[in-house]
C-alpha positions in Angstrom: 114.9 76.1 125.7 115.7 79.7 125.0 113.5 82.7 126.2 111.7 83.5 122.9 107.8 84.3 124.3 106.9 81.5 121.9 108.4 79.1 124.4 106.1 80.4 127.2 103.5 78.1 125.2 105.9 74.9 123.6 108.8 75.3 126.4 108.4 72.6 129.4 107.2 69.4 130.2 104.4 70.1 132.0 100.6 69.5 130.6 100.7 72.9 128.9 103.4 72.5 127.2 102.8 69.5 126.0 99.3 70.2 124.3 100.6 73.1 122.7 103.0 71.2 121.4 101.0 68.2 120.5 98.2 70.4 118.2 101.2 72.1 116.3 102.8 68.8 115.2 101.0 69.1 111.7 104.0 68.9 109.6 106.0 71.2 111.9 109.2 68.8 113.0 110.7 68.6 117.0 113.4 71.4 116.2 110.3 73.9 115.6 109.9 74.2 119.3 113.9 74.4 120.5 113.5 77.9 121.1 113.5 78.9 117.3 111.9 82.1 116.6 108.0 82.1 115.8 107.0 84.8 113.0 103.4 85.8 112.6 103.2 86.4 108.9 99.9 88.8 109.3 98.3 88.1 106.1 95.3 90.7 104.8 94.6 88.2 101.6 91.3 88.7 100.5 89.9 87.6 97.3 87.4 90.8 98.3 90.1 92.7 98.7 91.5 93.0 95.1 94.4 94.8 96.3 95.8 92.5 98.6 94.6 89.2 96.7 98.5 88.8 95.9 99.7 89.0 99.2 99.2 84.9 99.3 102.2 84.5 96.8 104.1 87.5 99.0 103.6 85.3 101.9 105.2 82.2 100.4 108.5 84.2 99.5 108.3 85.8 103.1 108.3 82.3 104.4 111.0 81.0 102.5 113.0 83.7 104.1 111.8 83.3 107.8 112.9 79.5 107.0 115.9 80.7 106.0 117.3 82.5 109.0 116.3 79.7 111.3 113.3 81.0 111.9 108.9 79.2 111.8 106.8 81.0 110.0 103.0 81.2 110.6 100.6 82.4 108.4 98.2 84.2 110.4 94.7 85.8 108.6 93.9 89.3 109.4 90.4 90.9 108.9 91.2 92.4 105.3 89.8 95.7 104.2 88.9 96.9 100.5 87.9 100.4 99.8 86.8 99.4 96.5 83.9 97.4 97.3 83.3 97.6 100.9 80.2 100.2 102.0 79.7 103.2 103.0 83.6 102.9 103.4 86.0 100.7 104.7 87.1 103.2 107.2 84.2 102.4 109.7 86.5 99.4 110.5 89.5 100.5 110.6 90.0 100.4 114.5 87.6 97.1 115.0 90.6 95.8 112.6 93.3 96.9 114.5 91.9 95.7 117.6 91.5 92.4 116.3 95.1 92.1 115.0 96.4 93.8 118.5 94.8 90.8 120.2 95.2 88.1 118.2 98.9 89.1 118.1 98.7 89.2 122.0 97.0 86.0 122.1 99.5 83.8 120.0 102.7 82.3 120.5 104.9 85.0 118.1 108.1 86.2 118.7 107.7 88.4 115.7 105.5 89.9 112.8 105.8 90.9 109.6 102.7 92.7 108.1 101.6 92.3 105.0 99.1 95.4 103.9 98.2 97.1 100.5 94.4 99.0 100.2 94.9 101.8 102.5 93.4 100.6 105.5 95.4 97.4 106.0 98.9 99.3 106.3 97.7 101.5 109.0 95.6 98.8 111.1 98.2 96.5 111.3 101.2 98.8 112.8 98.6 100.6 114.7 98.5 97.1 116.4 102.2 95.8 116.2 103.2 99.3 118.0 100.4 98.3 120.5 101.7 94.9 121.2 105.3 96.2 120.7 106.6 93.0 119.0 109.9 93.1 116.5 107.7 93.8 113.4 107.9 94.9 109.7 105.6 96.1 107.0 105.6 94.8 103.9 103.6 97.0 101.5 101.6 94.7 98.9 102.9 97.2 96.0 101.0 99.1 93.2 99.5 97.9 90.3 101.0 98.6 86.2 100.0 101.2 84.6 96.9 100.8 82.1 96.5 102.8 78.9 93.6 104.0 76.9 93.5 105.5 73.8 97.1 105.9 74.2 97.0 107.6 77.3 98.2 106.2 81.2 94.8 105.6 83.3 95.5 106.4 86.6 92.7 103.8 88.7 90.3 105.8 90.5 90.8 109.0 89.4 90.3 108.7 85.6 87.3 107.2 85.8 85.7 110.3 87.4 87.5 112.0 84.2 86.1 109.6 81.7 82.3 109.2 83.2 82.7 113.4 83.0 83.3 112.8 79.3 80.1 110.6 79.0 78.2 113.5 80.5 79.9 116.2 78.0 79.0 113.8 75.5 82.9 113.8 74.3 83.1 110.3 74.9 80.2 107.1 74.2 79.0 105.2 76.7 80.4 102.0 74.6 84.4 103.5 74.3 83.4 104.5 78.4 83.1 100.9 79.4 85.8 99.7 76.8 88.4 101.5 79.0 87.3 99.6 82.2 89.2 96.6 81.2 92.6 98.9 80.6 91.4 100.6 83.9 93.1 98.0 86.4 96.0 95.8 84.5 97.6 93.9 86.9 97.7 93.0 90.6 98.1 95.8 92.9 96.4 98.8 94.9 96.2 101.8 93.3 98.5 103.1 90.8 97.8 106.8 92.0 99.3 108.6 94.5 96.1 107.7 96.8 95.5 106.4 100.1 97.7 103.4 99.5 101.0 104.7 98.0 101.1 107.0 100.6 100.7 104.8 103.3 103.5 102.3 101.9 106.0 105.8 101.7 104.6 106.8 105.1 105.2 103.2 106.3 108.9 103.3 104.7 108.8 107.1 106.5 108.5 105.9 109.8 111.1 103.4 109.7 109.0 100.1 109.8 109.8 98.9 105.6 113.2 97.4 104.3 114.2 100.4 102.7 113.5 101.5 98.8 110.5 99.3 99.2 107.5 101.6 99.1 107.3 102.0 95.1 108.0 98.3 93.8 105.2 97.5 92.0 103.1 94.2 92.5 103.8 92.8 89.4 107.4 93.3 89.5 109.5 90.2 90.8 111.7 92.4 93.1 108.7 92.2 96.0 108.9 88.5 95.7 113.1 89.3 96.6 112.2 92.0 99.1 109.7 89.5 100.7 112.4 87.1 101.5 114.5 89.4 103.0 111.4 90.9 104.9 111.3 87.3 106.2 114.9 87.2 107.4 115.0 90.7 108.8 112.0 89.8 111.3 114.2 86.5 112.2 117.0 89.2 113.0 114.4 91.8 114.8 113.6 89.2 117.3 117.1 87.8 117.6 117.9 91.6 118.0 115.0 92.7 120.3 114.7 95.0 117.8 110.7 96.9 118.8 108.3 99.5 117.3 109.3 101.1 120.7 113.2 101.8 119.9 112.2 102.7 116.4 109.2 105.0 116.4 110.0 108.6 118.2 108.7 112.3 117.0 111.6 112.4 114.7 110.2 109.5 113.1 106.9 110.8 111.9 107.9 114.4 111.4 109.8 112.4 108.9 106.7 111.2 107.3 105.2 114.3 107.0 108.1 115.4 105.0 107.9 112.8 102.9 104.2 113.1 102.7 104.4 116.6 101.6 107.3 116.1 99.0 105.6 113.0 97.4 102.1 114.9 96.9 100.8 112.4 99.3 96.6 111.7 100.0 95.5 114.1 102.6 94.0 111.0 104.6 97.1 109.8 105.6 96.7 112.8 108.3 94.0 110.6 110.2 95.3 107.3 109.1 98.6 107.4 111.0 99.7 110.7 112.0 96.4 112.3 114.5 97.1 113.9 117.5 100.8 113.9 116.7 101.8 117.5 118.3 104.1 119.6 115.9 105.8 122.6 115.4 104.2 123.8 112.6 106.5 126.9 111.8 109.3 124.7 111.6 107.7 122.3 109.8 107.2 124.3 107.2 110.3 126.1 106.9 111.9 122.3 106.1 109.2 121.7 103.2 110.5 123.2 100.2 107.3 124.9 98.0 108.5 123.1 95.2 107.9 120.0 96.6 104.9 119.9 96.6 104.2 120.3 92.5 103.7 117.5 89.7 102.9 114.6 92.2 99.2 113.5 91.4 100.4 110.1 89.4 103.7 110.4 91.4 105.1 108.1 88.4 104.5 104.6 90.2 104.0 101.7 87.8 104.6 103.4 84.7 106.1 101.8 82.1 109.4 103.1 82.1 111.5 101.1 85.2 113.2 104.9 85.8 109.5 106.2 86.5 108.5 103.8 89.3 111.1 102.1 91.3 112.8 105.2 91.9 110.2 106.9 92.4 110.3 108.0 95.7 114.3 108.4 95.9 114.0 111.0 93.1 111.1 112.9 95.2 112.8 113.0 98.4 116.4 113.7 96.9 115.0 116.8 95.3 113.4 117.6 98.6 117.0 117.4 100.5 118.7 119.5 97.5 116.2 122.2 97.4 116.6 122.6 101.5 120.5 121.9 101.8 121.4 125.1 101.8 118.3 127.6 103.5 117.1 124.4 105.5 119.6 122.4 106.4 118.9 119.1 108.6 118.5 120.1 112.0 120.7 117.3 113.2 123.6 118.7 112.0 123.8 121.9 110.1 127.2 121.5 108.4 125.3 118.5 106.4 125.3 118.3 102.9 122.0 117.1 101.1 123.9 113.9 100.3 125.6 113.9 104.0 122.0 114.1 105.2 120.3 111.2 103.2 123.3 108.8 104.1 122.9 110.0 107.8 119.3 109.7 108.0 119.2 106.5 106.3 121.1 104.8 108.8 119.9 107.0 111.8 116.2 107.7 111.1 114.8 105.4 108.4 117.1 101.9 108.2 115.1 100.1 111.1 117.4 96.8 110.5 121.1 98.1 111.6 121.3 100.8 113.9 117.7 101.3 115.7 117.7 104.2 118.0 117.6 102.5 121.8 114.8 103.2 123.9 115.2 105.7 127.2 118.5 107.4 125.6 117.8 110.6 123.8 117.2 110.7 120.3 118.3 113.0 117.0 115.9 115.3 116.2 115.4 115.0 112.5 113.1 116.5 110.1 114.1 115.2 106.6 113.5 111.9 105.2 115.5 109.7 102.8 113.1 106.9 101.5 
């Protein structure tokens, strides 16, 4: 029996073991408890959470990869929060939820965790409590939904609406064409198509290190999160065969990485007290790396348009603009012979690729200030 944590509950042949044991054995066969690694698939499905009603299917292809690599997946619910219909807002439980996730992570027999979020409080909540616990973990962001049109325009869901009901009022638009559109309004599975809450937290997610990268934009619909869901599941198998933490991973360079990328994506404002409060910054410097014209044309941000080029590049484009515009009065302060191109291959492998070269706890760490996502 190996030393996975999982095996301080199935290892043995004492009493305890064997009752663990013994209420697992629903279809799980005797190799499931040789040491394998246990992943907690943390699963904020929610048929009242429309965002994150998909992530049931995700979890299925996340499995399959877990399986895969040798490792036992778990499905384990998390309290799931909607900003759409919960009241006043779902923010009030932000913190109860991450509480509950810290200890039922805590609690169980896991090795490892991936965590499956979407609506804007999920993402947060659940690496709020993976970096609690400090388990090998990965986000997997539940994607955006497709673009709806109306009268031949994009709708962007929950912004136009304000727009349209504004047309009601102006008496530009009836109340019948009004409530025609809110069937166009939300097209697919998905959280918001905007650059809201949600998209930013997925690119701050990806920011920080904690996504496969290039996932952050991949719509819901689009069968490429069902792919990067797999090999969500076999990276988490690696993580724990790895020791791979939140702890080696997340340092200041980390999240003064998501703060670029937050400014050069446009991002929601709330991501500030979602993730990123009480994180101490040099705000002069900060702003000398943020380019001015980074931070135009990025309300819609281009995820899950029509056109492929519009969405699943998305954020590349963004950040690659980001990195020419600074190359040469800004360069990377890791290294300022960099080139912008020098700088997102180095960063991707130094700052954002958590799966092959994390930075190692208690050894001192690059100071970087520009994102590749």
């Amino acid at each position: 029996m190996s030393s996975k944590r999982s095996s301080q509950w199935y290892g043995g042949n004492d009493r305890n073991g064997y009752i663990h044991r013994a209420w697992m054995r629903r279809g799980l066969p005797n190799h499931a408890f040789d040491g394998r690694p246990h992943i907690a698939i943390a699963n904020t499905a929610s048929d009242l959470t429309p965002c994150n009603a998909h992530l049931n299917e995700v979890a299925q292809s996340v499995k399959q990869g877990v399986y895969e690599a040798g490792g036992i997946p778990m499905n384990l619910p998390m309290v799931s929060l909607g900003e759409t219909l919960v009241r006043p807002t779902a923010m009030l439980w932000r913190n109860m939820a991450a509480m509950a996730a810290e200890e039922l992570f805590r609690a169980n027999p896991v090795d490892g965790l991936v965590l499956l979020g979407g609506c804007d409080k999920t993402i947060p909540m659940l690496l709020m409590a993976a970096a609690s616990v400090n388990l090998p973990a990965v986000v997997l962001p539940g994607g955006p939904m497709l673009n709806g049109t109306f009268r031949g325009v994009p709708l962007g869901c929950g912004t136009d609406v304000f727009k349209l009901s504004e047309e009601v009022r102006a008496g530009t638009l009836s109340r019948e064409q009004f409530l025609a559109s809110e069937s166009s309004m939300i097209r697919s599975r998905g959280h918001c198509n905007t650059m809201g809450t949600a998209s930013t937290m997925a690119v701050v997610a990806e920011a920080l290190g904690t996504t496969r990268p290039g996932i952050a934009g991949t719509p819901a619909a689009d069968s490429r999160l069902l792919e990067a869901a797999h090999e969500t599941g076999r990276l988490a198998v690696s993580m724990v065969h790895d020791d791979r933490r939140p702890s080696d991973f997340l340092s200041r360079g980390s999240f003064e990485n998501a703060i670029v990328a937050l400014a050069a994506t446009g991002g929601a404002a709330a991501a500030v007290r979602r993730s990123l409060t009480g994180l101490q910054v040099d705000a002069d410097r900060m702003r000398a790396n943020i380019a001015p014209e980074t931070l135009a044309e990025a309300a819609r941000f281009g995820f899950a348009a029509e056109r492929p080029e519009d969405y699943l590049g998305s954020v590349d484009a963004f950040v690659d603009r980001a990195l020419a515009l600074q190359a040469s009065e800004a360069p990377a302060v890791a290294n300022a012979n960099w080139s912008a191109v020098e700088c997102r291959n180095r960063l991707t492998s130094e700052a954002r690729t958590m799966p092959t070269t994390p930075i190692k706890r208690n050894e001192p760490q690059p100071e970087m200030s520009r994102l590749v996502v």
